[in-house]
C-alpha positions as CSV (number, residue, x, y, z in Angstrom):
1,X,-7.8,-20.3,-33.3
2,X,-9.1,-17.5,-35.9
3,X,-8.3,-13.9,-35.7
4,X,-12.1,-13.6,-35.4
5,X,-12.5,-15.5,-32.1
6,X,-9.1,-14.2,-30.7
7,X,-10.0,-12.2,-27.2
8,X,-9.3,-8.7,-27.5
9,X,-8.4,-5.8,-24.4
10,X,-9.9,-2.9,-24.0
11,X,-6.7,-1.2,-25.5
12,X,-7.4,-3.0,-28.8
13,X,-7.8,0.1,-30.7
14,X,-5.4,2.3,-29.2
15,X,-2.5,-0.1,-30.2
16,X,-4.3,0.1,-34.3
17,X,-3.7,3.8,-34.1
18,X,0.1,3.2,-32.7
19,X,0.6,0.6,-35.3
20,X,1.4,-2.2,-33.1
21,X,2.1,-5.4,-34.9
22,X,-0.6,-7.7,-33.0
23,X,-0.4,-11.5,-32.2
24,X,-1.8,-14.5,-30.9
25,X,-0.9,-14.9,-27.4
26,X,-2.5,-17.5,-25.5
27,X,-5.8,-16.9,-27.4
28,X,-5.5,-13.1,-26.6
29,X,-4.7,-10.7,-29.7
30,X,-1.9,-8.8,-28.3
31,X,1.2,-6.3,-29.7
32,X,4.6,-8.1,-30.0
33,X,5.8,-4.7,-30.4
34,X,5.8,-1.2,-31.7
35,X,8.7,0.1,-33.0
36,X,11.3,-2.7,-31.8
37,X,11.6,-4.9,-29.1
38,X,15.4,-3.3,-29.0
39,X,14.3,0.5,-28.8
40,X,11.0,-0.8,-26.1
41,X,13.8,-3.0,-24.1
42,X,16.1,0.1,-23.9
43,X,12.9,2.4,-22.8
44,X,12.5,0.6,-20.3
45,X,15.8,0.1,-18.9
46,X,17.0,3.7,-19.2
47,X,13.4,6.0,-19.0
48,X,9.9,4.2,-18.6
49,X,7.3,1.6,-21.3
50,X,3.4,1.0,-21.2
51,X,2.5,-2.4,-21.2
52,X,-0.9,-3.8,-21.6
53,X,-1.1,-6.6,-19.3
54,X,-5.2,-6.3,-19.7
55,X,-5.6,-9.9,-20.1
56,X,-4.2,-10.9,-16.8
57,X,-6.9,-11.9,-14.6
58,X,-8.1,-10.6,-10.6
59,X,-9.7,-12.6,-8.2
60,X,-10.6,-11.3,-5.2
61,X,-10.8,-13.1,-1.9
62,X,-12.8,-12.1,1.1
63,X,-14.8,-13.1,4.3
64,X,-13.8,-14.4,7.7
65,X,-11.9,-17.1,6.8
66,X,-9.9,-15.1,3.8
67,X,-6.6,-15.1,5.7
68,X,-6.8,-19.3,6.4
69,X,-7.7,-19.7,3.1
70,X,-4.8,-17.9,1.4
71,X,-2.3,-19.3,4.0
72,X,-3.6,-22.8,2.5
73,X,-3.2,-22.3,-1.1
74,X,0.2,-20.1,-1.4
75,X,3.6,-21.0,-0.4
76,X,4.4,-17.2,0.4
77,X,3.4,-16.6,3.9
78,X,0.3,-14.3,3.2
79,X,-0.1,-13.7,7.3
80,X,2.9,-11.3,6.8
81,X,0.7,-9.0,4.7
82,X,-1.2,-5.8,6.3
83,X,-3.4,-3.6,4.3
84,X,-1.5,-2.0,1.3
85,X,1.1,-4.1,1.0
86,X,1.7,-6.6,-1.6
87,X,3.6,-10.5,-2.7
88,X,4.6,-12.5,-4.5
89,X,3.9,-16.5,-4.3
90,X,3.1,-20.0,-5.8
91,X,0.1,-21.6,-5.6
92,X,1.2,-25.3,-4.9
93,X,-0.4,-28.4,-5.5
94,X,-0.2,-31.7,-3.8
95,X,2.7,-33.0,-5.7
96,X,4.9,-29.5,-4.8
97,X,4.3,-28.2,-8.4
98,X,2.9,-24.6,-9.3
99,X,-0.8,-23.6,-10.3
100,X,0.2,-20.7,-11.0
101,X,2.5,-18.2,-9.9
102,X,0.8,-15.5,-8.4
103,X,0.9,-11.6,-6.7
104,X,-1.7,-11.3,-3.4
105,X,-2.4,-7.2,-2.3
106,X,-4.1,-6.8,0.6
107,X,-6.6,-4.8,0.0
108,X,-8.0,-4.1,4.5
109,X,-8.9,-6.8,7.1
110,X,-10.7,-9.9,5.1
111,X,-9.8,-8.4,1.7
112,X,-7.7,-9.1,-0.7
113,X,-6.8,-9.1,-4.8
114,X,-5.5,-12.0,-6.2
115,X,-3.7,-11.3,-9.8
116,X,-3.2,-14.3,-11.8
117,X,-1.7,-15.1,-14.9
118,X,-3.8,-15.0,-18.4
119,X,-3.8,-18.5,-19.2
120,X,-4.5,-19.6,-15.9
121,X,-7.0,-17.6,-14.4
122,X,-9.9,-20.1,-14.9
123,X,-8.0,-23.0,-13.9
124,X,-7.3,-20.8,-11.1
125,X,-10.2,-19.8,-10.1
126,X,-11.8,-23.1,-10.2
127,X,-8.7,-24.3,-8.1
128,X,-9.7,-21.6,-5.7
129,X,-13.0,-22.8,-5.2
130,X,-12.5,-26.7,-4.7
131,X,-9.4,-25.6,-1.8
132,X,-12.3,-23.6,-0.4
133,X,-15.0,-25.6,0.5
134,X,-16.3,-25.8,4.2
135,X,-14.1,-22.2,4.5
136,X,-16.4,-19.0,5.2
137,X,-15.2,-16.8,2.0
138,X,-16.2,-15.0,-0.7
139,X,-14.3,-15.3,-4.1
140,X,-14.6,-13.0,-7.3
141,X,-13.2,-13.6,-10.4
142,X,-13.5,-9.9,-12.0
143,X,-11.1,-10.9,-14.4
144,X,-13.5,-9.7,-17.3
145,X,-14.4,-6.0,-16.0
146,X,-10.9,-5.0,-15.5
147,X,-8.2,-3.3,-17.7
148,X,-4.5,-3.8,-16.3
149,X,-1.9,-1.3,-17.7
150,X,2.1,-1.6,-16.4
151,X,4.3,1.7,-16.0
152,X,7.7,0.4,-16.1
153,X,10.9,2.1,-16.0
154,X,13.3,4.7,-13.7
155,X,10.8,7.1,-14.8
156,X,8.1,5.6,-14.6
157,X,6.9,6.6,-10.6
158,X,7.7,10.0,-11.3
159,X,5.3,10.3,-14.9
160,X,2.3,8.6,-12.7
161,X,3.0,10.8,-9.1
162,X,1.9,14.0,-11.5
163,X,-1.7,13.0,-11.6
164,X,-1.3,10.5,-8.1
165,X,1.1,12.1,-5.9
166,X,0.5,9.0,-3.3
167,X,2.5,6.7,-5.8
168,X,5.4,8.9,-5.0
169,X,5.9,7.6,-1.8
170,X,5.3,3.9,-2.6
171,X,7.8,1.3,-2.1
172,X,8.2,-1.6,-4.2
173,X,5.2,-4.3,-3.4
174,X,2.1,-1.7,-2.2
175,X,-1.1,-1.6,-3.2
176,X,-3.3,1.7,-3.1
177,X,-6.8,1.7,-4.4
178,X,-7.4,5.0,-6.3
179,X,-10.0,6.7,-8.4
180,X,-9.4,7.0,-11.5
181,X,-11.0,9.1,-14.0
182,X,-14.1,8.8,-11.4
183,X,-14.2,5.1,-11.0
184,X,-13.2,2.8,-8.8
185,X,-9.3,1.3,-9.6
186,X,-6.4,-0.4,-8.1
187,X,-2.2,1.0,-8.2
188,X,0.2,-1.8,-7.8
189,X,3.8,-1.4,-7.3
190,X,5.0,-4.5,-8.7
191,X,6.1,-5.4,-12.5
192,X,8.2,-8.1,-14.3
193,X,10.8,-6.2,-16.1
194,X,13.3,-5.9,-13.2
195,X,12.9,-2.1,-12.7
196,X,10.6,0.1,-10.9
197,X,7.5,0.2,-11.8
198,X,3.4,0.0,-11.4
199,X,0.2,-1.3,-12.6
200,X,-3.3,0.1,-12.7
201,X,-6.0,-2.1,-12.8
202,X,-8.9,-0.3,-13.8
203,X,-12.5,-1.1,-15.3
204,X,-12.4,-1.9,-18.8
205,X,-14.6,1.5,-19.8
206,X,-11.6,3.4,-19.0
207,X,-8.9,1.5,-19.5
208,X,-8.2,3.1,-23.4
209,X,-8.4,6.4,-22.1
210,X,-5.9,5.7,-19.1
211,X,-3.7,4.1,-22.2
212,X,-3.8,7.3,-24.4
213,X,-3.6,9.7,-21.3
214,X,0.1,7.9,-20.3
215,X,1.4,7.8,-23.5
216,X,0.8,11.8,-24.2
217,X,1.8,13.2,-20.8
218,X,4.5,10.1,-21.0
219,X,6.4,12.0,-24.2
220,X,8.2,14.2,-22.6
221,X,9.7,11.4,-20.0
222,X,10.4,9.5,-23.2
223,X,7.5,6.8,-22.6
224,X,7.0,4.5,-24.5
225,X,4.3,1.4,-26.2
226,X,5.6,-1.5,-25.5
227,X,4.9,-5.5,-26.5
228,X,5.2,-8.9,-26.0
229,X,8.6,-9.1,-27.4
230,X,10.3,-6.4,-25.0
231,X,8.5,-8.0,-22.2
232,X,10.3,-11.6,-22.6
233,X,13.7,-10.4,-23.4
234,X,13.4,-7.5,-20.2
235,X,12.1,-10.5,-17.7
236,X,14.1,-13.0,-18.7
237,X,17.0,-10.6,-18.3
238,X,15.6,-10.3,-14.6
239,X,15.2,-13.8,-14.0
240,X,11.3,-13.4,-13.9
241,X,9.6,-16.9,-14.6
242,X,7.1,-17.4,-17.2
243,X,4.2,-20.0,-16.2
244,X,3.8,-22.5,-18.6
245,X,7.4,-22.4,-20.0
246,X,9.3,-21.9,-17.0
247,X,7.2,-23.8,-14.2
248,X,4.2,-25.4,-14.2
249,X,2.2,-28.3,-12.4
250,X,5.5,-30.2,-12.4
251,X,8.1,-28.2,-11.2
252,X,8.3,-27.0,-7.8
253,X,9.1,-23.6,-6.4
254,X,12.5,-25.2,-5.3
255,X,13.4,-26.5,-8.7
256,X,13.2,-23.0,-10.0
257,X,15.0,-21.7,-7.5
258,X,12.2,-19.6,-5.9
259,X,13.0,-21.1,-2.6
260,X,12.8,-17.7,-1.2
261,X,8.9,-18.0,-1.9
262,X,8.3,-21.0,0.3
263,X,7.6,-20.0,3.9
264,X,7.6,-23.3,5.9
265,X,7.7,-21.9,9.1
266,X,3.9,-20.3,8.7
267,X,1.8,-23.7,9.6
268,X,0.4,-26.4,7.2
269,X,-0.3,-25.5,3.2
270,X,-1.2,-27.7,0.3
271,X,2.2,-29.8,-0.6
272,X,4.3,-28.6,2.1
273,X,5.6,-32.3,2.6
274,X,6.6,-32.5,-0.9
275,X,8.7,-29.1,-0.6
276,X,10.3,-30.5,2.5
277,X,11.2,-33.9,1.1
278,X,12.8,-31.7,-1.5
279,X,14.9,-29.4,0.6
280,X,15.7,-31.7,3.1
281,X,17.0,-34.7,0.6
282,X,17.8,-32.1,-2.3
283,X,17.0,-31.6,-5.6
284,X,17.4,-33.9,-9.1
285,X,17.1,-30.7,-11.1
286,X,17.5,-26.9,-10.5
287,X,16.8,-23.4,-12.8
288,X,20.3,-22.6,-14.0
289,X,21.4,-19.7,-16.0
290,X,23.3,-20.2,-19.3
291,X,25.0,-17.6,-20.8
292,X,26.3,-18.1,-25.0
293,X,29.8,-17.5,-25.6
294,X,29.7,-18.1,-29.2
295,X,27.6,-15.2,-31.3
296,X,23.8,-17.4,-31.4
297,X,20.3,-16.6,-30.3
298,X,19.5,-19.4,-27.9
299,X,15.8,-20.8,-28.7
300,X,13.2,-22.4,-25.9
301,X,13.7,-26.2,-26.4
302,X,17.7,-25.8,-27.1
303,X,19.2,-28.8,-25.4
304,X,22.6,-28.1,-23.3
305,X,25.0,-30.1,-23.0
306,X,28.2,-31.0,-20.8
307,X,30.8,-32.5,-22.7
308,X,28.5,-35.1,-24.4
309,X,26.3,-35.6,-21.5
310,X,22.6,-33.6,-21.9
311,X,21.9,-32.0,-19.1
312,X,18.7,-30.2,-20.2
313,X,16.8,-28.4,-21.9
314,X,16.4,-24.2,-22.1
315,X,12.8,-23.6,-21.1
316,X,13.2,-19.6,-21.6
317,X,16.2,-17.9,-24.4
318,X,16.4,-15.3,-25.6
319,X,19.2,-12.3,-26.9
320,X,19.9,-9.8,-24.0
321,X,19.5,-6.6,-25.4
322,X,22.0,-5.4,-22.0
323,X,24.4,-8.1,-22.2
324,X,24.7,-8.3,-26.1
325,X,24.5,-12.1,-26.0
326,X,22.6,-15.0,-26.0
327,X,20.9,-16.0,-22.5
328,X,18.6,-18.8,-21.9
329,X,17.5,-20.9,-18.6
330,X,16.4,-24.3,-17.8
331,X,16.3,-27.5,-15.7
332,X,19.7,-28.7,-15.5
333,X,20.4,-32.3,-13.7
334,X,23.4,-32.8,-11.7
335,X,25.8,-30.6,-10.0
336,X,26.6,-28.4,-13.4
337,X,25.1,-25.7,-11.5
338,X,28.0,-24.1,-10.4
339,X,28.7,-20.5,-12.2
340,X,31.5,-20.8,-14.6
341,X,30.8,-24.3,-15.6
342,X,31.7,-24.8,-19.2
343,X,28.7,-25.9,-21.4
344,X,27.2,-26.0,-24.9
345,X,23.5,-25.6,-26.4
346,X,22.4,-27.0,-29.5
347,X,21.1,-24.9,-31.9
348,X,20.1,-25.8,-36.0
349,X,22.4,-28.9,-35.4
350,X,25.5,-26.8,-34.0
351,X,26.9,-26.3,-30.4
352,X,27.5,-22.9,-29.5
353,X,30.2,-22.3,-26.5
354,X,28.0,-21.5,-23.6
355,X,28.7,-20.9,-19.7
356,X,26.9,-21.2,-16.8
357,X,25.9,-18.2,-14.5
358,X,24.3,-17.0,-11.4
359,X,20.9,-15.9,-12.0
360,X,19.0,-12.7,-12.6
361,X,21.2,-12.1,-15.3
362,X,20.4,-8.8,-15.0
363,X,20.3,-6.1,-11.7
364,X,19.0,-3.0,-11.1
């Protein structure tokens, strides 16, 4: 793909002026990062960052049978949901792997906003509407008239309370619908950097002056731009997946050790036999957590081994900016799950000392 036919936000110019460094990111021309990803990871851990998450989709679901139709297609039991409140969940196929991972808001009775990840959102949406024939409900894919922006940090409720003293009292997954600038607009309390945080998601036409607004009034909380690059080392760090690295159409939720996602007790969904043959006669494979002992920056692909024996391979690694070491994760077979398990990964033809350990990596 050329730089000319590479999909642009709404932010585009805004990160020119800031002097982003801009990349190809799944066909979206997007900053890797600003001044660092070391100074935008450490923003965000100790103050607050902007992200511009603009080319994640929305989908919004409605009509009578909206509830029966979401309860079908996630593993997370949607039911549980009442109106401003938030989750997150898989979408499932029949084999037990992962469309997509997923966060559903419900928006009031019969409504509700889908956000879905960049890459996916037409496979998504088209996914959406094969599960939901013969169903009475609406579906919206909108993900081309709105602007997403993340707030994320210790500070970052407190910089956005100023102008929308209702976020102030939000807890983490709620949903508020707001106006902003005089349109119409969305505040999420959600994120992927493993602190408190929020997103707006706001039509396109304003989404660059919502951008500049936050990062003026966000100086004197010590905002500040963030990329690509901080993003990946801050949710890794957190134990966040990425879709299409981390999971995909064949891994299950209970491979990646997102059990917690699948709600079997909340009647029938798509590939709910799979997940129970899984849980009930185990697993061949499970997320673990690898840590680097030896100095090294673990890449994605690095194979680790036990002894001689390969147990996997990383699908996310990274350096921790907290930790000050290499971390990676991946599918490990076996029982080498156990934290403290001695290991190695492979990286330029070396092994590097490595160690298993308990995921996040990283708490709040």
């Amino acid at each position: 793909m050329t730089a000319a036919t590479l999909r642009r936000t709404p932010i585009y110019e805004s990160h020119k002026r800031l002097g982003a460094k801009l990349v190809d990111f799944h066909g979206w021309e997007l900053p890797v990062q600003y001044e660092g990803i070391l100074k935008e990871h450490q923003a965000v851990r100790q103050r607050c960052g902007l992200f511009d998450v603009s080319h994640m989709g929305q989908v919004f679901v409605e009509g009578k049978d909206s509830l029966a139709f979401l309860q079908k297609v996630n593993t997370n039991d949607i039911g549980r949901l009442v109106p401003g409140k938030a989750v997150y969940s898989h979408l499932p196929n029949e084999r037990g792997g992962v469309v997509d991972d997923v966060i559903v808001s419900c928006l009031g009775p019969g409504r509700y906003l889908v956000v879905v990840n960049a890459a996916t959102a037409d496979k998504d949406f088209a996914w959406f509407q094969k599960q939901s024939s013969g169903m009475e409900v609406s579906l919206s894919n909108k993900s081309d008239y709105y602007g997403m922006i993340a707030v994320q940090g210790p500070k970052a409720l407190e910089l956005v309370s100023a102008e929308f003293p209702a976020v102030a009292g939000m807890k983490r997954f709620c949903a508020l619908e707001a106006d902003v600038f005089g349109q119409h607009s969305f505040i999420t309390t959600t994120g992927y950097t493993g602190e408190d945080g929020l997103e707006f998601i706001v039509p396109g036409e304003i989404a660059s002056r919502l951008w500049d607004d936050l990062v003026a009034k966000g100086r004197s909380y010590g905002v500040a731009p963030c990329g690509l690059g901080s993003r990946d080392t801050l949710r890794l760090e957190a134990g966040y997946l990425l879709y299409g690295q981390d999971i995909d159409d064949d891994h299950s939720s209970l491979e990646a050790g997102y059990g917690w996602v699948v709600k079997f007790d909340k009647g029938d969904f798509i590939g709910k036999s799979v997940f129970l043959e899984h849980r009930d006669k185990g697993l061949k494979r499970r997320m673990t957590g690898v840590k680097l002992v030896d100095k090294g920056v673990p890449r994605p692909g690095s194979a680790v081994f036990a002894g001689e024996k390969k147990l996997g391979m990383l699908t996310s690694a990274t350096f921790s900016p907290t930790l000050g070491a290499g971390i990676g994760m991946g599918y490990m077979v076996g029982d080498a799950a156990a934290p403290g398990t001695k290991l190695s990964v492979e990286l330029y033809g070396r092994r590097l000392a490595a160690e298993v350990v308990k995921l996040p990596f990283y708490k709040k």
